[in-house]
GULUMZA-394374 format. One record per residue: residue number from 1; chain; x, y, z of N, C-alpha, C, CB in turn. Coordinates in steps of 0.05 Angstrom, whole numbers, padded with zeros to 5 digits. Atoms other than C-alpha are relative to their C-alpha. Glycine has a CB too. Example, Ala and Ser with C-alpha at 12.3 -4.5 7.8 and 13.67 -1.06 7.14 Angstrom:
# GULUMZA-394374
[1,'A',[00018,-00024,00000],[00246,-00090,00156],[00018,00024,00000],[-00020,00001,00025]] [2,'A',[-00016,-00024,-00001],[00273,-00021,00143],[-00015,00022,00014],[00009,00009,-00029]] 
//
This chain:
# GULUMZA-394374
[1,'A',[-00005,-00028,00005],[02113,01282,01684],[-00004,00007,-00030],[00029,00007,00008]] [2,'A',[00003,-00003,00026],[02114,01272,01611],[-00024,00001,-00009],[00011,-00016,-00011]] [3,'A',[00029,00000,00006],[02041,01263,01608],[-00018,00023,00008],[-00011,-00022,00010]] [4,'A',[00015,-00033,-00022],[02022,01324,01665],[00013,00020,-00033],[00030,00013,00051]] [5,'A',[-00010,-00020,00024],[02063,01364,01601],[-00010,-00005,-00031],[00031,-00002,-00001]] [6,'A',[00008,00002,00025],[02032,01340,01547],[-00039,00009,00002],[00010,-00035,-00011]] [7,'A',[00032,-00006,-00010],[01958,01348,01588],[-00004,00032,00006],[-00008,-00017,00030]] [8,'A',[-00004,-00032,00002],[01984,01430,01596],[00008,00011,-00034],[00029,00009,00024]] [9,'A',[-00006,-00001,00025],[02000,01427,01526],[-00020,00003,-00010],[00013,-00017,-00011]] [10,'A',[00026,-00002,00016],[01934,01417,01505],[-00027,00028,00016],[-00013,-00038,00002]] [11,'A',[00015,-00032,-00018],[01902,01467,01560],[00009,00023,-00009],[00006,00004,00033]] [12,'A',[-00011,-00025,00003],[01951,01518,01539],[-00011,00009,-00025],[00030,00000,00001]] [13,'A',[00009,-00007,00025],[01924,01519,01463],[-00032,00007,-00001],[00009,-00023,-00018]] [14,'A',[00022,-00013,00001],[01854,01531,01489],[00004,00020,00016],[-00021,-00014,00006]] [15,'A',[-00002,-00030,-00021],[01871,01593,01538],[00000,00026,-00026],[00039,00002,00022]] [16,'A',[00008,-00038,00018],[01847,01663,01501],[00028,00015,00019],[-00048,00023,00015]] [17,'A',[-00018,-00016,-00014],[01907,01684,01562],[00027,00013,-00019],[00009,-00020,00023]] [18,'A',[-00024,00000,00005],[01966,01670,01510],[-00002,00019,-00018],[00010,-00023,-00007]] [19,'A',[-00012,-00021,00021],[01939,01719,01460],[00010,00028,00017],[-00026,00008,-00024]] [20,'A',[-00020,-00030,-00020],[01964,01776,01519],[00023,00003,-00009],[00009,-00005,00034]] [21,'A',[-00032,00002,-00003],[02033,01753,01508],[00006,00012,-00033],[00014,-00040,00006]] [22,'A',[-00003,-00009,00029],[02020,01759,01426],[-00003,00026,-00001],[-00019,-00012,-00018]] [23,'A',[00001,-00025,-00001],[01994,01825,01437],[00014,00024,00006],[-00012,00001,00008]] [24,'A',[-00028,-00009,-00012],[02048,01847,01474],[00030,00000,-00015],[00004,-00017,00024]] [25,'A',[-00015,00010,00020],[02097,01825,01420],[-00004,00026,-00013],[-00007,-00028,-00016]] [26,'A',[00004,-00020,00017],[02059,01870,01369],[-00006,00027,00011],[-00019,-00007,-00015]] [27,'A',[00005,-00022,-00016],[02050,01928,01418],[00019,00016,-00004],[-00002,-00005,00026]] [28,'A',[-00029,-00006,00010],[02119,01931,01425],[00015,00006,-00024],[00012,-00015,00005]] [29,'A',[-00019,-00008,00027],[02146,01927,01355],[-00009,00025,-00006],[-00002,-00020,-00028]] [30,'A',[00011,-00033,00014],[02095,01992,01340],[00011,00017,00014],[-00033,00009,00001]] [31,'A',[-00012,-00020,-00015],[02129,02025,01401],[00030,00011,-00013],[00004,-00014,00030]] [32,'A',[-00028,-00001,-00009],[02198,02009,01384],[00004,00007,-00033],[00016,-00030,00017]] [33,'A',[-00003,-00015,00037],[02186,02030,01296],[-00002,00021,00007],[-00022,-00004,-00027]] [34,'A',[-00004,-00017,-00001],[02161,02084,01318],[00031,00025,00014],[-00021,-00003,00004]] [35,'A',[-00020,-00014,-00013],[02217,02103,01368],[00024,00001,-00018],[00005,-00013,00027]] [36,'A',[-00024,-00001,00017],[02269,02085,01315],[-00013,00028,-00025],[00008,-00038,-00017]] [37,'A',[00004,-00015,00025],[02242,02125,01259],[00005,00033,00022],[-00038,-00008,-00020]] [38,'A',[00001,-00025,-00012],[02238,02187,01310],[00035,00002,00004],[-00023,00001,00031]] [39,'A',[-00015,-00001,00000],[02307,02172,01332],[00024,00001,-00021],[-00005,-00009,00012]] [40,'A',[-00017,00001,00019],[02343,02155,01266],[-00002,00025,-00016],[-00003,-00024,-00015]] [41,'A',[-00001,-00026,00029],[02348,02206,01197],[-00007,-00016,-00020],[00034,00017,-00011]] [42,'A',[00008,00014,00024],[02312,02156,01159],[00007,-00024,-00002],[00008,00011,-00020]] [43,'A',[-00012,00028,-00003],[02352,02089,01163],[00002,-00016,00020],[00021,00001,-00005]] [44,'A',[00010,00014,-00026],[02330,02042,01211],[00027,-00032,00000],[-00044,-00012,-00005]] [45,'A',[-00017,00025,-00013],[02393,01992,01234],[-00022,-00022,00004],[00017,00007,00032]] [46,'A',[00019,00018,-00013],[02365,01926,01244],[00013,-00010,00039],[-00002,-00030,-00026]] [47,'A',[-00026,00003,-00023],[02431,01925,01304],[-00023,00027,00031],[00047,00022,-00021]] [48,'A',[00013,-00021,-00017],[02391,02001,01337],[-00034,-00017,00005],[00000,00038,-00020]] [49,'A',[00030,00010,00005],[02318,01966,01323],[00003,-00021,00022],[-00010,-00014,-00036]] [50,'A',[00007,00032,-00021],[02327,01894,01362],[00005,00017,00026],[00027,-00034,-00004]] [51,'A',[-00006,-00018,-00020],[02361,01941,01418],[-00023,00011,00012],[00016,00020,-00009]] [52,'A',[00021,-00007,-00007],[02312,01979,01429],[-00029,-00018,-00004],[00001,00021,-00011]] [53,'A',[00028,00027,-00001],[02255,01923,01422],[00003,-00017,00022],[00001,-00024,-00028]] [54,'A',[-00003,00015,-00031],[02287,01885,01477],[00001,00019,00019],[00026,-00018,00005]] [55,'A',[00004,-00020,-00023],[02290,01945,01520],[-00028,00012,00011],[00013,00020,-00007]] [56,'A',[00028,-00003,00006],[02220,01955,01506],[-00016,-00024,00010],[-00006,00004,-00030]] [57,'A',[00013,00027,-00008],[02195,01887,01510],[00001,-00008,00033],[00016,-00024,-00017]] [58,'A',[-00005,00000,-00014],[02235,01883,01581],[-00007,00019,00021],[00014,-00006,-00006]] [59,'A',[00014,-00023,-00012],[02205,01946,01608],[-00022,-00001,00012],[-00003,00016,-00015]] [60,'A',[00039,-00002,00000],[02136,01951,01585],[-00023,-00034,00002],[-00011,00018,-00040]] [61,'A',[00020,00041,00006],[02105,01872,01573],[00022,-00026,00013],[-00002,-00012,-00052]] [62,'A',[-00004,00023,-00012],[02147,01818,01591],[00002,00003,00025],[00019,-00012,-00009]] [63,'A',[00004,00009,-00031],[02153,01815,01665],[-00032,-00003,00009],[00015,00024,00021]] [64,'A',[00021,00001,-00003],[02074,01829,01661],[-00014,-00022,-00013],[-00005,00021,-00004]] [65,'A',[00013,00020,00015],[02057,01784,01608],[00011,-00036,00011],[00007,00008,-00035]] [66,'A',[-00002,00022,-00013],[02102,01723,01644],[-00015,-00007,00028],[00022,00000,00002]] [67,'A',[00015,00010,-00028],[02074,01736,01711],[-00039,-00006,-00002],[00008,00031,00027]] [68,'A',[00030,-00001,00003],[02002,01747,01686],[-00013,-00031,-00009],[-00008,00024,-00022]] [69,'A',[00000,00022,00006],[02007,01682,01648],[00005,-00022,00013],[00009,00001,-00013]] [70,'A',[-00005,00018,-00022],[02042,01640,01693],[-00029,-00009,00023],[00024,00016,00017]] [71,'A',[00019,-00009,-00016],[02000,01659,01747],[-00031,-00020,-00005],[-00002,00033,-00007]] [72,'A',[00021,00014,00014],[01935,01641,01704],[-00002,-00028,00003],[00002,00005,-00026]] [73,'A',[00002,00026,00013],[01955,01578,01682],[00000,-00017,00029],[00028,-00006,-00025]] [74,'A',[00001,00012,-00017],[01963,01557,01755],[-00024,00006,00018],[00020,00001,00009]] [75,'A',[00027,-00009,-00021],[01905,01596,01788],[-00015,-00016,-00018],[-00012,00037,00004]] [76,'A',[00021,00012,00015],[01858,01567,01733],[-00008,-00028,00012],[00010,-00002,-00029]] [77,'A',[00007,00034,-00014],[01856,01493,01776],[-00015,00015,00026],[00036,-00027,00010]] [78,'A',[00017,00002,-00025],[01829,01533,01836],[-00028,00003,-00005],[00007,00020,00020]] [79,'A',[00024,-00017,00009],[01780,01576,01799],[-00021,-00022,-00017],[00011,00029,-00022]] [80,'A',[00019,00013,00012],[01752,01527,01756],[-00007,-00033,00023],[00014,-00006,-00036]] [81,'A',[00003,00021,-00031],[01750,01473,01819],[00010,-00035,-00008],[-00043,-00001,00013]] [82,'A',[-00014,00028,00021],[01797,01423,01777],[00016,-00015,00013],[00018,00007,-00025]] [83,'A',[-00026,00014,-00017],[01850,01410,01835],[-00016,-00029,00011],[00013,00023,00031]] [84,'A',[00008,00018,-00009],[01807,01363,01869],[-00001,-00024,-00016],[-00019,00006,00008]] [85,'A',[-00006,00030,00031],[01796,01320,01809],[00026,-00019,-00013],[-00006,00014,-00029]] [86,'A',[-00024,00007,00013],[01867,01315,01787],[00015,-00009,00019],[00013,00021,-00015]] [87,'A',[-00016,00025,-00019],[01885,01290,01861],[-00008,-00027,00008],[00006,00008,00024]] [88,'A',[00010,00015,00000],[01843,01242,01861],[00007,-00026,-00026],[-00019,00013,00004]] [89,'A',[-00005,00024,00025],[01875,01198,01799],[00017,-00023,00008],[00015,00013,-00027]] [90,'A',[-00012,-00023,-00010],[01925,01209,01835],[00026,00017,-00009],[00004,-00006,00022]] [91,'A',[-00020,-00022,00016],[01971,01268,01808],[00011,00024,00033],[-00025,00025,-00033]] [92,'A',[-00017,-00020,-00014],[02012,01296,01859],[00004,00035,-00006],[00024,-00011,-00003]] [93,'A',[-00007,-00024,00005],[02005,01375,01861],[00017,00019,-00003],[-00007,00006,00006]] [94,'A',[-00024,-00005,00007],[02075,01393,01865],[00008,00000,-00027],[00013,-00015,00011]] [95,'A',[-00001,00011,00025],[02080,01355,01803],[-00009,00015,-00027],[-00014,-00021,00004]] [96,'A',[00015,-00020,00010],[02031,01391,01772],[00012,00029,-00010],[-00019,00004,00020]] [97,'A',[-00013,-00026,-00008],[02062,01457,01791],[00025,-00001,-00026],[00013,-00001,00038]] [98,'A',[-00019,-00004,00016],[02122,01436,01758],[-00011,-00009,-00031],[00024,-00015,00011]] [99,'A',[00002,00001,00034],[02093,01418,01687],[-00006,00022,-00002],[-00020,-00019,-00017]] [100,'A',[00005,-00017,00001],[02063,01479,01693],[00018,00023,-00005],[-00010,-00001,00015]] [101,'A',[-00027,-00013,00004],[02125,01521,01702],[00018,-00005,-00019],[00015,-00003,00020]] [102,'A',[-00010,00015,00026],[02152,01480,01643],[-00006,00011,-00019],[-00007,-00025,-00005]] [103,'A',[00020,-00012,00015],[02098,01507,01603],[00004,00021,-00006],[-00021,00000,00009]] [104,'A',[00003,-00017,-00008],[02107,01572,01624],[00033,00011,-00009],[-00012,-00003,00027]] [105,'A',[-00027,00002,00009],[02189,01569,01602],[-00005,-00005,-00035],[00016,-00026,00017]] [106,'A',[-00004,00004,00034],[02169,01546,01530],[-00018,00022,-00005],[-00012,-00034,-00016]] [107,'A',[00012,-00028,00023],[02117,01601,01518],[00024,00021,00011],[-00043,00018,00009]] [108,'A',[-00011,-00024,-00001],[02167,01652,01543],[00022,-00010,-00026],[00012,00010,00032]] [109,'A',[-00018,00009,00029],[02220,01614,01489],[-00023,00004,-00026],[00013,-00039,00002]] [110,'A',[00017,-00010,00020],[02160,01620,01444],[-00013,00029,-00010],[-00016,-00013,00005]] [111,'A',[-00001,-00023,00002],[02149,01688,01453],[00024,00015,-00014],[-00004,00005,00023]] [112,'A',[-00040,-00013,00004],[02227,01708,01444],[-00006,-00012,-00031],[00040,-00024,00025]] [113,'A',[00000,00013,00030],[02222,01663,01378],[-00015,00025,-00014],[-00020,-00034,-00004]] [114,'A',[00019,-00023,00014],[02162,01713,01352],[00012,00025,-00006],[-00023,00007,00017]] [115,'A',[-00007,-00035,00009],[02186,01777,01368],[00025,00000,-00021],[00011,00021,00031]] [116,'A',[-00018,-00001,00021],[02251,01759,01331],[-00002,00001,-00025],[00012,-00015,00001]] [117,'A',[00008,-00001,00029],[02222,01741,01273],[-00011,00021,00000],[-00018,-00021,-00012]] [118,'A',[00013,-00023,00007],[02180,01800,01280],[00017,00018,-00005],[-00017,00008,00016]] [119,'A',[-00016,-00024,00000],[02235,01844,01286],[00015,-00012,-00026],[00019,00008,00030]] [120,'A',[-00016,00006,00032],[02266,01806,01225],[-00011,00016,-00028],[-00004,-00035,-00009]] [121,'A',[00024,-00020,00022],[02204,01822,01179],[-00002,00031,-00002],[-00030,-00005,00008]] [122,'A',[00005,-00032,00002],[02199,01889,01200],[00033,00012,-00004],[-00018,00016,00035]] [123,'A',[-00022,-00015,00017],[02270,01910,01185],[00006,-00011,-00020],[00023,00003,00011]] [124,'A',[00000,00010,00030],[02269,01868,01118],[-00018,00016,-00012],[-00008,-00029,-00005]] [125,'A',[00013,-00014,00015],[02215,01909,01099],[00015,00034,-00005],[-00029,-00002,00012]] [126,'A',[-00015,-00029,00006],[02251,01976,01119],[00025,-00001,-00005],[-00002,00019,00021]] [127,'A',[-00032,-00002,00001],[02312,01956,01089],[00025,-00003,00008],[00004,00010,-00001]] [128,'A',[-00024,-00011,-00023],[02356,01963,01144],[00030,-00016,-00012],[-00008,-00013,00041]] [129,'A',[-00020,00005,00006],[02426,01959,01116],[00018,-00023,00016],[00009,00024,-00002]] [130,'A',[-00024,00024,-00008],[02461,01919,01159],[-00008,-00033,00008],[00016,00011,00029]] [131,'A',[00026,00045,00006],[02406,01845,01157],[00018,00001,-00016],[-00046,-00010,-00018]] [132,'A',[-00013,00012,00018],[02451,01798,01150],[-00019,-00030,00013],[00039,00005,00002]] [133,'A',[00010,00025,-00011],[02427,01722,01160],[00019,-00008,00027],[00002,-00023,-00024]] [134,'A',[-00017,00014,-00025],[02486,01716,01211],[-00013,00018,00022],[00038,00003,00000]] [135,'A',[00013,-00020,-00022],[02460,01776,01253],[-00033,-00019,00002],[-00003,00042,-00015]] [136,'A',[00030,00017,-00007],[02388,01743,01249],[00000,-00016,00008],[-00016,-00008,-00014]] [137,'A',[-00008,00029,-00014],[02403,01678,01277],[00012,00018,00026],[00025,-00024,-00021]] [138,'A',[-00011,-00003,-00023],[02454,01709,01330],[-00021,00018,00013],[00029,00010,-00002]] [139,'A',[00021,-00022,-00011],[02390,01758,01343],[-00018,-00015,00018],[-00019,00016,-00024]] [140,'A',[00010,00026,-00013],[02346,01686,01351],[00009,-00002,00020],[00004,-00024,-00010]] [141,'A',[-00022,00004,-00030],[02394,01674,01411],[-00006,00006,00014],[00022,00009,00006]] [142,'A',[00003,-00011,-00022],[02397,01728,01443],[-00037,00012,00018],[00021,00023,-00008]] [143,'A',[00029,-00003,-00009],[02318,01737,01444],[-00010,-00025,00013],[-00020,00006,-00024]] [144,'A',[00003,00025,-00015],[02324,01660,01467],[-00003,00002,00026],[00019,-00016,-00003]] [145,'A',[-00017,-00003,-00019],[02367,01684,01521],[-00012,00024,00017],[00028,00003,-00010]] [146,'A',[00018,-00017,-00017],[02329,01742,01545],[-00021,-00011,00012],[-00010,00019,-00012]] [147,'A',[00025,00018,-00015],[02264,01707,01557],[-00003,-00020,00009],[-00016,-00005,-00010]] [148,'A',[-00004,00015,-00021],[02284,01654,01595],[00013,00009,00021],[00009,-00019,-00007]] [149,'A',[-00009,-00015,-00020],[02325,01704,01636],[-00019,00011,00011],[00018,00017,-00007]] [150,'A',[00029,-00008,-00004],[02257,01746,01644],[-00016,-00021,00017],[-00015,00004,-00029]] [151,'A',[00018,00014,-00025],[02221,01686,01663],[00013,-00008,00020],[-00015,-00025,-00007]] [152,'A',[-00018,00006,-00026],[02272,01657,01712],[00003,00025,00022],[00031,-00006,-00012]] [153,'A',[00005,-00035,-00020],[02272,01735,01744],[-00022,-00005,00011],[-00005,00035,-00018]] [154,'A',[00028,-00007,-00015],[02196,01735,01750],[-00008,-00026,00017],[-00026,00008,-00022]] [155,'A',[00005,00017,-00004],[02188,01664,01767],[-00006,-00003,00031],[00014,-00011,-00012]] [156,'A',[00004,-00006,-00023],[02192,01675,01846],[-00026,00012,00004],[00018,00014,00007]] [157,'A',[00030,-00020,-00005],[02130,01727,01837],[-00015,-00016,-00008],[-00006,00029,-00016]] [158,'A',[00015,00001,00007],[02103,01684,01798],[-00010,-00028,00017],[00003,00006,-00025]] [159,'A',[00003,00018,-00021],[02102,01618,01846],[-00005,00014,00029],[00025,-00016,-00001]] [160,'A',[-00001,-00008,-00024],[02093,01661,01907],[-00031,00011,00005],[00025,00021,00004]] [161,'A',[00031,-00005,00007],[02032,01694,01882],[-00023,-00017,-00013],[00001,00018,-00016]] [162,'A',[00019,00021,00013],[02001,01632,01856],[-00011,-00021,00020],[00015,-00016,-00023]] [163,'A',[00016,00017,-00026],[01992,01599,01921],[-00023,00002,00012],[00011,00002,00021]] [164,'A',[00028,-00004,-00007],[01929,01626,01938],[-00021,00006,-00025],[00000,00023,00021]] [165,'A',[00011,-00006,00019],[01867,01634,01897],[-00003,00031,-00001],[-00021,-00014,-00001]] [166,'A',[00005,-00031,00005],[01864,01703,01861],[00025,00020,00005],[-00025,00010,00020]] [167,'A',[-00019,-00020,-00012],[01923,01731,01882],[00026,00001,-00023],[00011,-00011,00034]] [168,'A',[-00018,00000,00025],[01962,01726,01821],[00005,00021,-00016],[-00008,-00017,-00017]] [169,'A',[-00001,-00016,00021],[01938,01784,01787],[00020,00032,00019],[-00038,00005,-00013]] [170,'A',[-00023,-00035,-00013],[01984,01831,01845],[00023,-00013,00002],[-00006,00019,00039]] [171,'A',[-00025,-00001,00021],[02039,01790,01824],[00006,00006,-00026],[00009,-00018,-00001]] [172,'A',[-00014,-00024,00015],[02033,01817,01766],[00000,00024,-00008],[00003,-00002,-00015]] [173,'A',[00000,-00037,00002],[02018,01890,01777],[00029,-00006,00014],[-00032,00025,00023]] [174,'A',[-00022,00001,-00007],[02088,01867,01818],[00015,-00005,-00026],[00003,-00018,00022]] [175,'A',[-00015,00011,00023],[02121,01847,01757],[00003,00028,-00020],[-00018,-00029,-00016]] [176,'A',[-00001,-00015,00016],[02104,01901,01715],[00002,00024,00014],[-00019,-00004,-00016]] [177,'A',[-00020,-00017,-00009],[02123,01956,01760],[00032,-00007,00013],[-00014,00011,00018]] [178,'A',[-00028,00006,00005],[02189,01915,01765],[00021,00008,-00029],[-00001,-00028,00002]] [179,'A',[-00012,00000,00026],[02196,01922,01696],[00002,00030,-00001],[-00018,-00015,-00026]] [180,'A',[-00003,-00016,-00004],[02182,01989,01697],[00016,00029,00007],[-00008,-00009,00004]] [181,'A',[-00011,-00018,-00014],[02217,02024,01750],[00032,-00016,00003],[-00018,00008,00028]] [182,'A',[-00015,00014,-00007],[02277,01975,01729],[00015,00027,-00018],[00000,-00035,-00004]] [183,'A',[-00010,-00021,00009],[02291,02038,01683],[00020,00023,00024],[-00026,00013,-00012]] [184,'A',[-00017,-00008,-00019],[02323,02069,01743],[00029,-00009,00004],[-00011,-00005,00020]] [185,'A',[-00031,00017,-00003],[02379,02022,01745],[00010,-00013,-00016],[00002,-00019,00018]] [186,'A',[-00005,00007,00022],[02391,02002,01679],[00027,00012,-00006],[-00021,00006,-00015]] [187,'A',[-00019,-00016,00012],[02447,02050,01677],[00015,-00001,00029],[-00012,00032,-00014]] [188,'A',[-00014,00000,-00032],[02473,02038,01759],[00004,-00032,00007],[-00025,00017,00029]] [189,'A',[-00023,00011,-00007],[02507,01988,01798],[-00022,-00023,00005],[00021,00014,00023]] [190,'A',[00015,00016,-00001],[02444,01950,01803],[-00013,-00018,-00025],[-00015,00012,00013]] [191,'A',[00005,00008,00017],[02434,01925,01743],[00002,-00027,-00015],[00006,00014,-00005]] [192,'A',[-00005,00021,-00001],[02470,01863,01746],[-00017,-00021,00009],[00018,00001,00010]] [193,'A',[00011,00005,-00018],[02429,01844,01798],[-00042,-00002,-00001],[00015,00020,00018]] [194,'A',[00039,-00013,-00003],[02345,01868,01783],[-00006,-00023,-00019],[-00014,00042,-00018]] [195,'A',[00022,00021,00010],[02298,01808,01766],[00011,00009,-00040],[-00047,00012,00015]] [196,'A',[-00004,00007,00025],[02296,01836,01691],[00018,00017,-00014],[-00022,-00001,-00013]] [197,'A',[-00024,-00010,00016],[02352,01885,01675],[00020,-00019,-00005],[00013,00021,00012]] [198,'A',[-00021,00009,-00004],[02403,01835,01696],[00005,-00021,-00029],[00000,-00014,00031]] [199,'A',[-00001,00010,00025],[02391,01800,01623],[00018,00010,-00023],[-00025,00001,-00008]] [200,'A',[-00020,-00026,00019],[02418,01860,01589],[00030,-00005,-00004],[00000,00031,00017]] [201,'A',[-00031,00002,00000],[02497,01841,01606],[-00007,-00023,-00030],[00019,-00016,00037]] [202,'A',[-00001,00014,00014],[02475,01777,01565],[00007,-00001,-00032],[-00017,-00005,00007]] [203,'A',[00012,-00008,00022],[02439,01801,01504],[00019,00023,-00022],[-00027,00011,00011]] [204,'A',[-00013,-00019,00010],[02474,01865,01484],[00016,00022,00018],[-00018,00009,-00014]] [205,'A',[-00014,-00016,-00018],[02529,01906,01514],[-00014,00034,-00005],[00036,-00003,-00007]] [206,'A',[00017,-00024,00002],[02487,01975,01491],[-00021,00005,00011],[-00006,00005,-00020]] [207,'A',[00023,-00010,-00022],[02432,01971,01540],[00002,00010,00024],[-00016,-00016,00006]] [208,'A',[-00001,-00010,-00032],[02466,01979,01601],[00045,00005,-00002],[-00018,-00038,00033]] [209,'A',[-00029,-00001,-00010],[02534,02001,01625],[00013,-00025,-00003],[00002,00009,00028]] [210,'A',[-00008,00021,00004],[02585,01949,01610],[00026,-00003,00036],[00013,00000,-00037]] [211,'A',[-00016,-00002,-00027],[02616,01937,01687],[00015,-00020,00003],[-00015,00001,00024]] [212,'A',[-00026,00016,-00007],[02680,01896,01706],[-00017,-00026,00012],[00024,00018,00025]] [213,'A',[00016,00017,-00007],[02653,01823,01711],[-00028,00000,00004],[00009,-00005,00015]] [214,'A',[00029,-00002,00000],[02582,01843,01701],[-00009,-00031,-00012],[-00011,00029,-00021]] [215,'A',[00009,00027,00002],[02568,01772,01663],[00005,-00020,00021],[00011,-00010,-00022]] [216,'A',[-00007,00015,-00018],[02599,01736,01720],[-00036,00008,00017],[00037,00010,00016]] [217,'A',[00014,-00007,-00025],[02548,01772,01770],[-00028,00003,-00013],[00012,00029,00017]] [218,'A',[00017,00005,00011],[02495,01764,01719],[-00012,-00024,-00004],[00003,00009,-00015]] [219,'A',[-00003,00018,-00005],[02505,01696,01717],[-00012,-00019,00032],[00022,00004,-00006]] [220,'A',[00005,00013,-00029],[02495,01688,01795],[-00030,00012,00008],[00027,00009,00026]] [221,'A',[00026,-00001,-00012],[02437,01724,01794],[-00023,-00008,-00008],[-00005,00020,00004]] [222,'A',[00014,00023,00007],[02410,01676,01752],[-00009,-00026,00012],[00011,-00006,-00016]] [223,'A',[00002,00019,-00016],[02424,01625,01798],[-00013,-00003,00023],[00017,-00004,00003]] [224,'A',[00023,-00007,-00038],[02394,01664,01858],[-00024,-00001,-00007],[00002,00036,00021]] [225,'A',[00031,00004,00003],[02336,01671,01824],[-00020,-00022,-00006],[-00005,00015,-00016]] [226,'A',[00014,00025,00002],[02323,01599,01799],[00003,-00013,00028],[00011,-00018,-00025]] [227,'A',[00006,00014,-00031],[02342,01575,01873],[-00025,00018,00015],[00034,00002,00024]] [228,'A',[00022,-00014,-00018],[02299,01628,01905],[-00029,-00022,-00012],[-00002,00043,-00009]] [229,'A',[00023,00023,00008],[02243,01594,01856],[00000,-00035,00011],[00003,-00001,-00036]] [230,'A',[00004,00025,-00011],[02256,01532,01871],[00002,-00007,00029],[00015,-00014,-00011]] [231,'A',[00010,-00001,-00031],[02258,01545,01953],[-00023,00003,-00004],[00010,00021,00021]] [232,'A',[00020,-00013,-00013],[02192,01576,01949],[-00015,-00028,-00013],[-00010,00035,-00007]] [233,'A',[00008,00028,00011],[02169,01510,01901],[-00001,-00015,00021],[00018,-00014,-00019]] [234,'A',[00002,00024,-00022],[02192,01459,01964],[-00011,00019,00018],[00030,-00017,00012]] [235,'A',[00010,-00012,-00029],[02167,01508,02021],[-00027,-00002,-00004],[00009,00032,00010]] [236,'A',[00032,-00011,00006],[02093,01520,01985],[-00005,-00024,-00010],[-00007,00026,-00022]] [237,'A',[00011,00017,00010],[02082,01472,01939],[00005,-00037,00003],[00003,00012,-00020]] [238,'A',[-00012,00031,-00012],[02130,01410,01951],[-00007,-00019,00023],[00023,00004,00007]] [239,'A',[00005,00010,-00035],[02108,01398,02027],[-00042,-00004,-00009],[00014,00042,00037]] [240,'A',[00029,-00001,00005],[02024,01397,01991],[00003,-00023,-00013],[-00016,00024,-00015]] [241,'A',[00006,00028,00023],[02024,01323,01967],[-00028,-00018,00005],[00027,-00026,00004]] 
//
């Protein structure tokens, strides 16, 4: 396993796919300066700024940029006609699957890393009164903690839609009208519960209603969603050796 991850390690640094995810980073921060500067009187919090950057990020790009990526990185063995080769050593395709999904967990932690810093730089430049080094670090965290929540949400779409060739890219037009239309319930009883709002209890109590045991039930739907992933793992991919 350690070697299937070190052999996606090196595939992943030639994929043109990952600069999506980078792009999506800087997309966002221009969305979310501008939305502060419209919203503030001049003084940009770095506390209102990350807020709104993860609400942004969780909306508009990440559920699209995990599933699109994901997706990729596993369709890419049909399209380029690589599976055959790699069972033949022999490498179990399950196996596979899962370094893959491994992969696919550290760029979303690698992503979260970025934007933080990004959002560091850009409110160090505008001042923002309240950058402190303790807030920046506890910021690290929670951008940790979002994007492994995000991917663990999409991760179902994104194993479900990867089972066939080509069919990856309407998991993530699924993903990104999840993200989307998760704006509906960001503020209702569902929120605990939706692939990528349900992060929000985590991260910051100002994105969503704060509801009686909402971390508890945020918590479980963490859990439903990494078991759901990992049923559809043994039903699809586990039973293909």
């Amino acid at each position: 396993m350690i070697l299937l991850i070190k052999a996606e390690l090196k595939k992943i640094k030639r994929m043109r796919i990952t600069y999506v995810g980078y792009i999506s980073i800087l997309l966002s921060a221009v969305i979310t300066s501008i939305q502060t500067f419209t919203m503030s009187d001049g003084t940009v919090t770095f506390a209102d700024f990350t807020d709104m950057y993860l609400y942004n990020n969780a909306l508009l790009f990440y559920p699209f940029t995990i599933a699109l990526i994901g997706g990729y990185i596993i369709n890419r063995e049909y399209v380029l006609d690589s599976l055959k080769n790699l069972l033949v050593i022999p490498v179990r395709w399950c196996d596979i699957v899962k370094a893959k999904v491994f992969i696919l967990i550290l760029l979303a932690v690698n992503f979260s890393l970025v934007s933080a810093i990004l959002s560091g730089i850009i409110c160090l430049v505008l001042k923002s009164p309240d950058l402190t080094i303790f807030l920046f670090f506890r910021t690290i965290f929670c951008f940790l903690i979002f994007g492994i929540s995000i991917c663990v949400g999409i991760l179902p779409i994104v194993l479900w839609f990867s089972k066939v060739r080509g069919k990856y890219i309407w998991g993530s037009i699924l993903a990104a009208l999840l993200g989307v239309t998760s704006v509906f319930v960001v503020n209702g009883k569902l929120v605990n519960w939706h692939p990528v709002t349900y992060c929000f209890t985590f991260v910051s109590s100002r994105l969503t209603v704060t509801a009686k045991y909402g971390i508890i039930m945020s918590c479980m739907a963490f859990i439903i969603y990494a078991l759901l992933s990992f049923l559809i793992y043994l039903l699809i991919y586990k039973r293909r050796k």
